[in-house]
C-alpha positions as CSV (number, residue, x, y, z in Angstrom):
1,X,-34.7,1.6,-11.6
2,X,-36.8,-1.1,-13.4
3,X,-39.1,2.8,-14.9
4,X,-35.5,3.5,-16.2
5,X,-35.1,0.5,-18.0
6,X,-38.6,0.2,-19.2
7,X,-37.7,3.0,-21.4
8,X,-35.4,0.4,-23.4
9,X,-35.7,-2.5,-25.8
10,X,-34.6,-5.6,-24.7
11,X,-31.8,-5.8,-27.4
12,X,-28.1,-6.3,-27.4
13,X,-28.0,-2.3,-28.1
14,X,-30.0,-1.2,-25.2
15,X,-27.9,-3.4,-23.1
16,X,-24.5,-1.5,-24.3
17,X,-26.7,1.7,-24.3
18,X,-24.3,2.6,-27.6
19,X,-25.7,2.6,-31.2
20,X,-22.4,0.2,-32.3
21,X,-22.6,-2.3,-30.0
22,X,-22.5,-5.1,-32.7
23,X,-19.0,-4.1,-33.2
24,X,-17.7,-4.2,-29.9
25,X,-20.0,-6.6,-28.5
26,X,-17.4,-9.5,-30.2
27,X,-14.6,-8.3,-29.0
28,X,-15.8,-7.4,-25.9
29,X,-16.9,-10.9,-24.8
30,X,-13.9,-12.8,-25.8
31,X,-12.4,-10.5,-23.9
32,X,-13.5,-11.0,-20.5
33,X,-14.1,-14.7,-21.5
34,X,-10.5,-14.7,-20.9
35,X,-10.1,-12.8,-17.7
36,X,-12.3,-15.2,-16.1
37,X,-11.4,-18.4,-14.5
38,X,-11.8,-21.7,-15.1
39,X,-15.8,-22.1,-15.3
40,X,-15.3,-26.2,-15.7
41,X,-17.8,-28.4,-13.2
42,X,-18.7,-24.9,-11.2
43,X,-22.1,-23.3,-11.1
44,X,-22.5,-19.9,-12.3
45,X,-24.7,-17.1,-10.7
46,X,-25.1,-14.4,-13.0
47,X,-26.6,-11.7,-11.8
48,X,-28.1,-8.4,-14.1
49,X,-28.4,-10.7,-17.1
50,X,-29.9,-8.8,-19.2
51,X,-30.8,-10.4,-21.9
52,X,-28.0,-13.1,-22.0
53,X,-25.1,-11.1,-23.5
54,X,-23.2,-13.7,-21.1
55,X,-25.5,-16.1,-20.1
56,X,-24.5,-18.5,-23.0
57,X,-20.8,-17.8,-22.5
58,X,-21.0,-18.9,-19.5
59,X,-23.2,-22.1,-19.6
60,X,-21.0,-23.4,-22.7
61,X,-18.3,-23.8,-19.9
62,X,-19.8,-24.0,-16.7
63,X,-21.8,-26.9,-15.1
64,X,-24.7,-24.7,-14.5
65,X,-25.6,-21.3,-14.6
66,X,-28.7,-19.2,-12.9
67,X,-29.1,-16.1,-14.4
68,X,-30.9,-13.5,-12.7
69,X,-32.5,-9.9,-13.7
70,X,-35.5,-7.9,-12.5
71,X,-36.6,-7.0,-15.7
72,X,-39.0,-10.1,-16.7
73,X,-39.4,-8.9,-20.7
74,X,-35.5,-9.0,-20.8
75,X,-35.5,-12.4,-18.8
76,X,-37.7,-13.7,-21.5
77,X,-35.7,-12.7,-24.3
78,X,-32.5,-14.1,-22.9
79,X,-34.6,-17.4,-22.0
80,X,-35.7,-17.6,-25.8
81,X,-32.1,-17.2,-27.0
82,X,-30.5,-19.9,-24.8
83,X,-34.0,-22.2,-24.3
84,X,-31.6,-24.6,-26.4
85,X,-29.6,-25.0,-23.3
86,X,-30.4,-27.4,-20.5
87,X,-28.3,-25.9,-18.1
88,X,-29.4,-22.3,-17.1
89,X,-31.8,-21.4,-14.8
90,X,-33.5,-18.5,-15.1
91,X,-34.9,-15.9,-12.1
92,X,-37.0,-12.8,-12.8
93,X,-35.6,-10.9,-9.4
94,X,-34.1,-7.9,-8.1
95,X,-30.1,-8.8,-6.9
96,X,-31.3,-6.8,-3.2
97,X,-34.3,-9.4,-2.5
98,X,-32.7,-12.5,-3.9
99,X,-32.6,-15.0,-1.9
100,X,-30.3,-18.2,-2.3
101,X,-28.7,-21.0,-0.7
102,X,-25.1,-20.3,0.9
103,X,-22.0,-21.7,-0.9
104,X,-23.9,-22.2,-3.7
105,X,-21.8,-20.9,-6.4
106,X,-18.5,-21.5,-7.6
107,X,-18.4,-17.9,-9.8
108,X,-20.5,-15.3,-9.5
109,X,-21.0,-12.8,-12.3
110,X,-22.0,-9.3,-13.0
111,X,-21.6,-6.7,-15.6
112,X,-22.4,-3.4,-15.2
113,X,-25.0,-3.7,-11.9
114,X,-22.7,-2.3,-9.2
115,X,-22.9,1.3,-10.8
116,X,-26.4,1.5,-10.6
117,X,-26.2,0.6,-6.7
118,X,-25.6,2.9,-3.9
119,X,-22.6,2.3,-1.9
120,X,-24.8,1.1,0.7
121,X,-26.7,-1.4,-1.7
122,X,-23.2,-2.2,-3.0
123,X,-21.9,-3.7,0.5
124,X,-25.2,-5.1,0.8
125,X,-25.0,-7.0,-2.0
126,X,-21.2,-8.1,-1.7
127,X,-21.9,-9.5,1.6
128,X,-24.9,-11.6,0.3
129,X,-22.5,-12.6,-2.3
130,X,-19.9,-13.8,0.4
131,X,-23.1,-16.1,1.7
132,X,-23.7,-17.2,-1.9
133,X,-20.3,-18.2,-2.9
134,X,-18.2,-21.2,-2.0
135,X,-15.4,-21.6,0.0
136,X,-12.5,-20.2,-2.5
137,X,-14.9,-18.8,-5.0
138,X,-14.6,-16.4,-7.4
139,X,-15.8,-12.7,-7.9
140,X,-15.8,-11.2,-11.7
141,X,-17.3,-7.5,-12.7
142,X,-17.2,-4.5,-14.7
143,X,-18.1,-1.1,-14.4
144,X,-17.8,2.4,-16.4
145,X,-16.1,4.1,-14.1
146,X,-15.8,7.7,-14.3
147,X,-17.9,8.5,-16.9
148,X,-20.4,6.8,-19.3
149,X,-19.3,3.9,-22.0
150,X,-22.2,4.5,-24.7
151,X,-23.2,7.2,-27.1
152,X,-26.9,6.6,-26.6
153,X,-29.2,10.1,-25.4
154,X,-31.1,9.5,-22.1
155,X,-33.2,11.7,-20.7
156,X,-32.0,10.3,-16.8
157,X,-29.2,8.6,-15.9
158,X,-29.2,6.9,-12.4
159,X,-25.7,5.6,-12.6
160,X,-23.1,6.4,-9.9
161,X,-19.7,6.4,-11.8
162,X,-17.5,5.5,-9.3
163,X,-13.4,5.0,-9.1
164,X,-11.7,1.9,-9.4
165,X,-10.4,2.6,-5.8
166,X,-14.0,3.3,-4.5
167,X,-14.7,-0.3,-5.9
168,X,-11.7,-1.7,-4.5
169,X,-13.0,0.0,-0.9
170,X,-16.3,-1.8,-1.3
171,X,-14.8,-5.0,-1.4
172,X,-12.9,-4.9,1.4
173,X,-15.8,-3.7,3.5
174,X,-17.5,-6.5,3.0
175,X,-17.3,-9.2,5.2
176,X,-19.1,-12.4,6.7
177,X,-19.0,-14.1,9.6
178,X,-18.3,-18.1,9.7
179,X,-21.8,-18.5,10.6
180,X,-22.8,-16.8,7.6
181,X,-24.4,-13.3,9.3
182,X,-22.9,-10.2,8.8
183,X,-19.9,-9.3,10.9
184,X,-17.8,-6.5,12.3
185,X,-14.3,-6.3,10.9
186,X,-12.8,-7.5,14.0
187,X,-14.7,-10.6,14.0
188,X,-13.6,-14.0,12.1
189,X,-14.7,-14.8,8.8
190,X,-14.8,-14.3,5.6
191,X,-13.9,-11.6,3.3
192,X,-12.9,-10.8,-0.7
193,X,-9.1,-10.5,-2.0
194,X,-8.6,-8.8,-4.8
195,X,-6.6,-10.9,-7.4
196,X,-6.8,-8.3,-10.5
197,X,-8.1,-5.2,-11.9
198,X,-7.7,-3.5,-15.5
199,X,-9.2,-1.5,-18.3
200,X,-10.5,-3.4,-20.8
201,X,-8.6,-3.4,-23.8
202,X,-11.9,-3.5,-26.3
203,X,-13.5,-0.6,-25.3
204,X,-9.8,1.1,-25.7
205,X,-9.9,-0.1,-28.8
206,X,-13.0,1.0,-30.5
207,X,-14.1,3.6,-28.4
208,X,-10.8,5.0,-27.3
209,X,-12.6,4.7,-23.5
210,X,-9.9,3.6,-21.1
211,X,-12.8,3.5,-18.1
212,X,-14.2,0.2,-18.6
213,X,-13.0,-1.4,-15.2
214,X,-13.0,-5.3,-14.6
215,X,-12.4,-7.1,-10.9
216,X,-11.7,-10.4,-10.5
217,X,-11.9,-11.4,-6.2
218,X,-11.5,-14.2,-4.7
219,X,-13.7,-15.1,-1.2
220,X,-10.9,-15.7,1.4
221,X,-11.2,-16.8,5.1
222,X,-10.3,-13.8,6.9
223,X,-8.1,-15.3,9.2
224,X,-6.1,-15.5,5.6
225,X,-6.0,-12.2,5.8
226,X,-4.2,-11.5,8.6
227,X,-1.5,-13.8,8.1
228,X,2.0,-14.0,6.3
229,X,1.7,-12.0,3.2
230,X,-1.6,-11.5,3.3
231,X,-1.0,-9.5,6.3
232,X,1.7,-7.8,4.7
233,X,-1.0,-6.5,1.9
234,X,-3.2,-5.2,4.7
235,X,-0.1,-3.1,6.2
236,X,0.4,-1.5,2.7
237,X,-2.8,-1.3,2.2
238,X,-3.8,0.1,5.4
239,X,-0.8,1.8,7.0
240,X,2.3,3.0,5.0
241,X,0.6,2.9,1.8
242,X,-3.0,3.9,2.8
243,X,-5.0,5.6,-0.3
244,X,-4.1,8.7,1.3
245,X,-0.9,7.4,2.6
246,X,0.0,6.7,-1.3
247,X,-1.6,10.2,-2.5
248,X,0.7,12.1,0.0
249,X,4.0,10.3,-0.9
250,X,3.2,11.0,-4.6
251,X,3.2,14.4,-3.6
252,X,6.5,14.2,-2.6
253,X,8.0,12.4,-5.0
254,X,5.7,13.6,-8.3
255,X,2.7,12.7,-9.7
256,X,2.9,8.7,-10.6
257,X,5.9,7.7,-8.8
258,X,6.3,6.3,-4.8
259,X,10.0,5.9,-5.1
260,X,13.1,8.1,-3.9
261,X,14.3,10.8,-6.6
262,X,11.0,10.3,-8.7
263,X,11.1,10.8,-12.7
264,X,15.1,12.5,-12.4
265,X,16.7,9.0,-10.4
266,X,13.7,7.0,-12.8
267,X,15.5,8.3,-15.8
268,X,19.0,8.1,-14.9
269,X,19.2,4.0,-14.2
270,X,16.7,3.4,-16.5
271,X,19.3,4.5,-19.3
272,X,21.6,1.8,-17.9
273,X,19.9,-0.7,-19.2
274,X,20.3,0.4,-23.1
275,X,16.0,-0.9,-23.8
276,X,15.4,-1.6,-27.2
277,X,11.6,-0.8,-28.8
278,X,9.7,-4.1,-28.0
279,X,11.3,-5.3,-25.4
280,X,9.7,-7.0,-22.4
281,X,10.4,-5.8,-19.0
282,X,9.4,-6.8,-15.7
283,X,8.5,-4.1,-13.2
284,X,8.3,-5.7,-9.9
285,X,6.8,-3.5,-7.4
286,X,5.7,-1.1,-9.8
287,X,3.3,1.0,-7.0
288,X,1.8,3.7,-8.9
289,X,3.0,3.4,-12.4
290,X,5.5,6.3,-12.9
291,X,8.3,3.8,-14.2
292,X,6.4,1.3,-16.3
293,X,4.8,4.7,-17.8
294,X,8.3,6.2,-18.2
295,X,10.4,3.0,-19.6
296,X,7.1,2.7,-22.6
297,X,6.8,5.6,-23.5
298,X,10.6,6.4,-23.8
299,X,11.8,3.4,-25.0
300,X,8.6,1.7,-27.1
301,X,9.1,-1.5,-24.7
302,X,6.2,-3.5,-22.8
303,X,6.5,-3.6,-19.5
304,X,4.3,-5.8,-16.6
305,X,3.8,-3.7,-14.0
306,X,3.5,-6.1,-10.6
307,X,2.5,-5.6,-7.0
308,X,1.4,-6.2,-3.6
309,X,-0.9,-3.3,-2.7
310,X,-4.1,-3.1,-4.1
311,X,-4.2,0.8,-3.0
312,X,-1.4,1.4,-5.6
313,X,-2.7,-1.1,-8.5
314,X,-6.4,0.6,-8.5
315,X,-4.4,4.3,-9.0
316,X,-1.7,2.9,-11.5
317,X,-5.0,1.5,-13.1
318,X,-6.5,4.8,-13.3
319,X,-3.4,6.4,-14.4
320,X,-3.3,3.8,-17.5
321,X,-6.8,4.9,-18.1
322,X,-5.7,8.5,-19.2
323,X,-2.9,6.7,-21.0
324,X,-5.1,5.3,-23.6
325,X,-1.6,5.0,-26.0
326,X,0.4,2.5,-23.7
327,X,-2.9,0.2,-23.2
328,X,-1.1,-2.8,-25.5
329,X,2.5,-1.8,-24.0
330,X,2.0,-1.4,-20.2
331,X,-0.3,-3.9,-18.1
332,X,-0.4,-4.3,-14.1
333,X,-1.2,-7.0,-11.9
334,X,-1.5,-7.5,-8.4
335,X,0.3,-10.4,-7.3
336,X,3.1,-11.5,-4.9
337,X,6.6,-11.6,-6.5
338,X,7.8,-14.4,-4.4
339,X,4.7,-16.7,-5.4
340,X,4.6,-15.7,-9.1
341,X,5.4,-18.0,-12.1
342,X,6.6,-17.2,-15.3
343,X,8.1,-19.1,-18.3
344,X,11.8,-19.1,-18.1
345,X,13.6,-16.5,-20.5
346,X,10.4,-14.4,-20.8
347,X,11.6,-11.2,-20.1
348,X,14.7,-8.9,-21.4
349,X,14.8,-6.6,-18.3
350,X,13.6,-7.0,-14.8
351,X,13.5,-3.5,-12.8
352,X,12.7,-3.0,-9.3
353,X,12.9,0.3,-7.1
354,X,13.0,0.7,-3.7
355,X,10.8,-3.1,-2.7
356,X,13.3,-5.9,-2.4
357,X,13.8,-4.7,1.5
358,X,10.3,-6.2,1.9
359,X,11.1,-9.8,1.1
360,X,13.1,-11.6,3.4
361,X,14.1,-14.6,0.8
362,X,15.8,-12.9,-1.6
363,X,18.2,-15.7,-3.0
364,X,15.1,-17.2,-4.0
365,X,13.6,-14.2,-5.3
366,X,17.1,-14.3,-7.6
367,X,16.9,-17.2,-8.7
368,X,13.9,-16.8,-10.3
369,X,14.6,-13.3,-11.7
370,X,17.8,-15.0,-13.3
371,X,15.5,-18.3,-14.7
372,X,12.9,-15.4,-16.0
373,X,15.3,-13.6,-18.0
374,X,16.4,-14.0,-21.6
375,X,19.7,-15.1,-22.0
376,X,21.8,-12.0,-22.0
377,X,19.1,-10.2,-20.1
378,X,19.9,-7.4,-17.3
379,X,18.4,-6.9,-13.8
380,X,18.4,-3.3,-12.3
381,X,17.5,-2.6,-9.3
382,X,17.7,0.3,-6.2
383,X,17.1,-0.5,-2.4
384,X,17.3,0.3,1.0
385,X,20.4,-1.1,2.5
386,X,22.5,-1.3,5.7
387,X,26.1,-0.3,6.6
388,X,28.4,-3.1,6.9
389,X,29.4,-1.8,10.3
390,X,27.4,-1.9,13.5
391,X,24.5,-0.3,13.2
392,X,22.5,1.6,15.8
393,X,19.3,0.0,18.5
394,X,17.0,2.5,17.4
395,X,17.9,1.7,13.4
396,X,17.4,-2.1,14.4
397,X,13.8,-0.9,15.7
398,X,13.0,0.7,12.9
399,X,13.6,-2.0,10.6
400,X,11.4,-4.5,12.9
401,X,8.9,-2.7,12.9
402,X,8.6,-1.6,9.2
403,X,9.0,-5.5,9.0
404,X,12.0,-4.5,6.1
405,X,14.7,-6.8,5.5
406,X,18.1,-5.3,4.7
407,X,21.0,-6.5,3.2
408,X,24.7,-4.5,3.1
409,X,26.0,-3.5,-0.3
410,X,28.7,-6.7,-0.3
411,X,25.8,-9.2,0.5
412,X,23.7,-7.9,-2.4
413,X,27.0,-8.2,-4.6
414,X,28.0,-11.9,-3.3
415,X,23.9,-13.3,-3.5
416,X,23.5,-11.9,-7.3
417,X,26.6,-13.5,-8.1
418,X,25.9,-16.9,-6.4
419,X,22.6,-16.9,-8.1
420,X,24.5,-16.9,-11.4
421,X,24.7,-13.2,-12.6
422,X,27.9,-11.9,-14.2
423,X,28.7,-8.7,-15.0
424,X,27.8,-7.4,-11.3
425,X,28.2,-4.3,-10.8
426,X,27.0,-2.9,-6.9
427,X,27.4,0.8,-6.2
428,X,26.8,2.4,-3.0
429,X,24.2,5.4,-3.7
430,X,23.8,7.2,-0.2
431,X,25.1,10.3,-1.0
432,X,22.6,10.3,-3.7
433,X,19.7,9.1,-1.7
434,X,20.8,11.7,1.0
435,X,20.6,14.5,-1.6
436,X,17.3,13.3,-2.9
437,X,16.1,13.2,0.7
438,X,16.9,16.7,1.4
439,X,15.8,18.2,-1.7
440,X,12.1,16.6,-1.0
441,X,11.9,17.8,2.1
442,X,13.0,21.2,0.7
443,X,10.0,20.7,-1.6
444,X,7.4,19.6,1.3
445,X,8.7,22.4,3.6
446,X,8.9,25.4,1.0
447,X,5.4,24.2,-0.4
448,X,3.2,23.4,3.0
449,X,0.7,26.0,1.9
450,X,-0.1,24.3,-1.3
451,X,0.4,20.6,0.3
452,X,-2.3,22.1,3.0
453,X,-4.5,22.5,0.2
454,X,-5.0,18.5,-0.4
455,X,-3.9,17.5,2.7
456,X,-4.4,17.7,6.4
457,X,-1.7,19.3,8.9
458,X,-0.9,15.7,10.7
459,X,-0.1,14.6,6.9
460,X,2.0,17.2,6.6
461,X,4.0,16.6,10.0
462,X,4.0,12.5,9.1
463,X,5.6,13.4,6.2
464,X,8.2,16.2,7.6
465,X,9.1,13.6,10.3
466,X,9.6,10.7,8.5
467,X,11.9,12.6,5.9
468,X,14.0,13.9,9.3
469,X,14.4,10.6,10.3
470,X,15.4,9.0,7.1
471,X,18.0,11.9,6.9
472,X,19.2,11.3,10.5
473,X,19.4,7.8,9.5
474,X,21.4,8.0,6.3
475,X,23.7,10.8,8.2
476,X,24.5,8.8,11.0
477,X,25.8,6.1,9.0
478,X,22.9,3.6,9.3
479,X,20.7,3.2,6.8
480,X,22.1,3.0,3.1
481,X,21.0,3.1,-0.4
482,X,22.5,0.3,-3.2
483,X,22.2,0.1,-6.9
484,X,22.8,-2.8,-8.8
485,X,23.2,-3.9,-11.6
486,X,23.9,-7.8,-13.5
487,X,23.2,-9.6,-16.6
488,X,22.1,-13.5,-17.0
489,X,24.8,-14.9,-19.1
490,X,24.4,-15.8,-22.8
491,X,23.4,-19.1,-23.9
């Protein structure tokens, strides 16, 4: 690697490898200077500085910073740009034989190194990382995912342009034990948590390249992670909505959406709410994108796409990346719904399909949707629901262990009222859900050679079961399907 870069100047345009980085350079930095967190009192590993593109960000707000790179002529230039700072040390090292004290670091910082890493190299590194980092610290770094980011001719190019979601499945295979060796999975410790991921908006901006991916993790204990919602996460992430687990629903449902009735049942509620261009709407459990997409570029509004699953924000991600148009109108965060704060009346809609059975406190949930809306704003929403009559053993075993909480049709009325909405308006939506139901397992079933084709034959009899059952449910009485509507009254 170091022959490769020998075959560069040390200067800001070799860095970008593009012939206008002076443009986007300024941009670029302010940027992730705000995607970072708070550097205050914390030290500040940087690691493939270069020649200090960041290095002097960073120090202006940290306490210290050590930036590291294995090039020493680069090292030198980034020492003799910053040697007016007193607080940056500087190490002429490659990131795999570094060597540091554990819990050292508050932040640790990287842009464009993991791409030029092997996968193995990658965990490597991330669990050295783990070591370095504090309890509680912090994660940031950026990649060119799927293809390069500069217009520069080279006559090699070592880089390994992965997915967001193969970045996101390096993080969470990497993991350290409490006595700071490296651990199996199944052993205590310590571990990384995404916290958010996105295309950054410069390079969108001047270079019209949508696959300029940032991560922002946190290092968690990993008994964290196996608790409460954290838990909760892992069984999206790793059982019903699985990377693969998400790919084969979207196959059902079409390409972008995870939600019953895809883009036709999308389009149909969505019109309820009468958007206006430049509204603000807040998609809660947004999964793969396929509404946030739909409600911008239909109706010119932006929209805040927010969920649980890591899985589903590293696709939607991607997804936004090939939607270079809606980069200033749609924007998605991972984040849990019942712990997030936003400024009251901030948006004009709040939307949510098919997620609210996940959350066992909805009245609190309500309350904040109804102190987050604009006066006059509206709340739609679909979700799994129960008959108001007695319901069946095996129905109560299946909501246990899906860990879903289900209200009836009256009780979602009654809670959205109590919480201060007027204009309620609950409607019971089986018989559409049924149809729905049936008509995608008519599409799974008439199509099983070209689902074969992606997928494996135990997908294909997961999915053909699970649509049986849901039908068998919804016929038997069970399990039902409510849409509702309300508005937040005017000042």
């Amino acid at each position: 690697m170091q022959q490769y870069w020998q075959n560069f100047a040390p200067s800001l345009e070799s860095m970008m490898l593009d012939k206008t980085a002076s443009i986007i350079h300024i941009d670029e930095q302010a940027e992730i200077a705000g995607l970072l967190p708070s550097l205050e009192n914390k030290r500040v590993l940087e690691l493939g500085a270069g020649i200090g593109r960041y290095t002097g960000l960073l120090a202006s707000e940290a306490h210290h910073v050590t930036a590291v790179d294995f090039m020493e002529d680069y090292i030198s230039v980034n020492q003799k740009n910053h040697g007016h700072l007193d607080n940056i040390t500087y190490i002429a090292a490659d990131v795999l034989d570094l060597e540091l004290p554990a819990r050292k670091f508050g932040v640790i910082f990287s842009n464009w190194l993991f791409m030029y890493l092997t996968d193995q190299e990658c965990v490597s590194l991330l669990q050295r990382i783990l070591r370095w980092l504090d309890d509680g610290g912090w994660l940031f770094f950026r990649e060119s995912c799927f293809h390069s980011s500069g217009n520069m001719s080279r006559s090699t190019n070592p880089t390994f342009y992965r997915t967001p979601e193969d970045y996101a499945s390096l993080l969470e295979s990497a993991w350290l034990s409490n006595s700071d060796s490296i651990l199996e999975p199944s052993e205590d410790g310590h571990g990384f948590k995404i916290i958010s991921v996105g295309s950054l908006r410069s390079y969108i901006k001047h270079k019209n390249n949508s696959y300029q991916i940032y991560f922002l993790a946190k290092k968690i204990d990993k008994e964290m992670n196996s608790k409460s919602n954290d838990n909760f996460q892992n069984f999206l992430d790793n059982k019903q909505y699985s990377r693969n687990g998400v790919r084969r629903y979207e196959w059902i449902f079409g390409k972008t959406f995870l939600s019953t009735g895809g883009e036709s049942t999308t389009g149909k509620y969505i019109e309820r709410l009468d958007l206006k261009p430049g509204q603000k709407v807040l998609d809660v459990g947004c999964g793969i994108g396929g509404h946030s997409f739909y409600m911008a570029e239909k109706y010119d509004v932006e929209v805040l796409g927010v969920d649980l699953s890591v899985n589903m924000m590293t696709v939607a991600t991607e997804y936004l990346s090939e939607r270079p148009h809606l980069d200033k109108k749609v924007k998605f965060v991972i984040c849990d719904i019942t712990k997030s704060v936003y400024d009251d009346a901030s948006f004009d809609t709040i939307y949510s399909r098919d997620t609210l059975l996940h959350i066992p406190n909805k009245e609190e949930l309500f309350r904040n949707f109804e102190k987050w809306l604009k006066p006059g704003g509206k709340i739609l929403f679909t979700d799994y629901s129960r008959s108001d009559k007695e319901v069946s053993p095996n129905f109560e075993q299946y909501i246990k262990d899906r860990g879903y909480n289900l209200l009836t049709l009256q009780q979602y009325k009654e809670l959205l009222e109590n919480c201060g909405f007027v204009n309620v308006k609950a409607e019971d939506a089986t018989e559409e859900f049924l149809r729905a139901l049936q008509e995608e397992l008519n599409k799974l079933q008439n199509g099983k050679e070209d689902f074969l084709k992606e997928f494996s034959e135990e997908d294909y009899k997961y999915l053909e079961e699970n649509w049986i059952a849901k039908i068998k449910r919804v016929e038997e009485g069970n399990q039902t399907w409510t849409a509702c509507y309300a508005e937040k009254r005017q000042a």
